[in-house]
N, C-alpha and C positions, 0 to 999 in steps of 0.2 A: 177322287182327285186324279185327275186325268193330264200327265202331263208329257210337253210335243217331247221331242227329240233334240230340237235343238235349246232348249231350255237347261239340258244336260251338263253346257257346256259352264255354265252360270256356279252350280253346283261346287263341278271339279276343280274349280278357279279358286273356290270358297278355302275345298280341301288343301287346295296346295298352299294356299296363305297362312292356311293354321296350321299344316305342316312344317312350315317353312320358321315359323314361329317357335314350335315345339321346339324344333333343332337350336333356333337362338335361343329358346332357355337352356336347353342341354349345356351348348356351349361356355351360356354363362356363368351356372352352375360350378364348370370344369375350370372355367379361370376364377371365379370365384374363392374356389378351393386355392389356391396359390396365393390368395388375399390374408395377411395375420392383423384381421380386427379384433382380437381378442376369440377366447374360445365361446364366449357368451351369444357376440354380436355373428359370428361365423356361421353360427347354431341357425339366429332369425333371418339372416339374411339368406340364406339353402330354405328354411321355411317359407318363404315369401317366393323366392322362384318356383318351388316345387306348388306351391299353391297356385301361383297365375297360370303354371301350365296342365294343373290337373283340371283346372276354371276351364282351360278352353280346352279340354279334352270333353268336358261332360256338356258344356253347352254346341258345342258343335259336331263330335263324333259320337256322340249319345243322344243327341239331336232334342236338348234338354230348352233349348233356345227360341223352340217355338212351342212351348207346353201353356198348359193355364195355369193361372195365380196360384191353384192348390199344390202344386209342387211345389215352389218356390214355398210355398206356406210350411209344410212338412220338411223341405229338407232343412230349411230355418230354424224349426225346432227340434229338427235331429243335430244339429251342429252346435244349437243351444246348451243340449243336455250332455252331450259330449267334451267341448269344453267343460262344465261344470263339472262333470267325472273325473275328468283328468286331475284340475284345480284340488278335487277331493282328496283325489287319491296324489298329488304332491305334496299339500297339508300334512297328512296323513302321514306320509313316510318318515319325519323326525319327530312324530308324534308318540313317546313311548311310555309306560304307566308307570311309573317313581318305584326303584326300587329293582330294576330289570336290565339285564344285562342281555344286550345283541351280541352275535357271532359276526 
């Protein structure tokens, strides 16, 4: 893959866009935090920024965005079983056997 020079310029235009972005989610994030939706909604609402900007960290700074279907297939089902872990393992935490006292 052979590419000119001035093809270069295409690129860094790409980077500063998703740069430019990242910083807007930062941003948001920080006025975010000065937002009182409840401690619940405050929680999903920093998950959802910190997700769309880890999204375009990996599809364009990890250059995830021009890969084949089999990535996408795998990380699918790593993200699958991951939720599912966690789901587990919050179940699990008031889940205690009759008769037993926590510290």
């Amino acid at each position: 893959m052979s590419e000119h020079p001035y093809d270069i310029s295409k690129h860094i235009r790409g980077y500063l866009i998703i740069g430019g972005a990242l910083i807007l989610g930062t941003v948001l994030t920080v006025l975010a935090s000065f937002i009182d939706l409840g401690h619940h909604w405050n929680v999903v609402l920093a998950l959802v920024i910190a997700t769309v900007k880890a999204s375009l960290v990996a599809l364009y700074f990890m250059h995830l965005i021009s890969e084949k279907q089999l990535i996408y297939t795998v990380l699918g089902f790593t993200a699958f079983f991951f939720i599912g872990l966690m789901f587990i393992t919050i179940a699990a935490y008031h889940d205690h056997p009759a008769l037993t006292t926590t510290n």
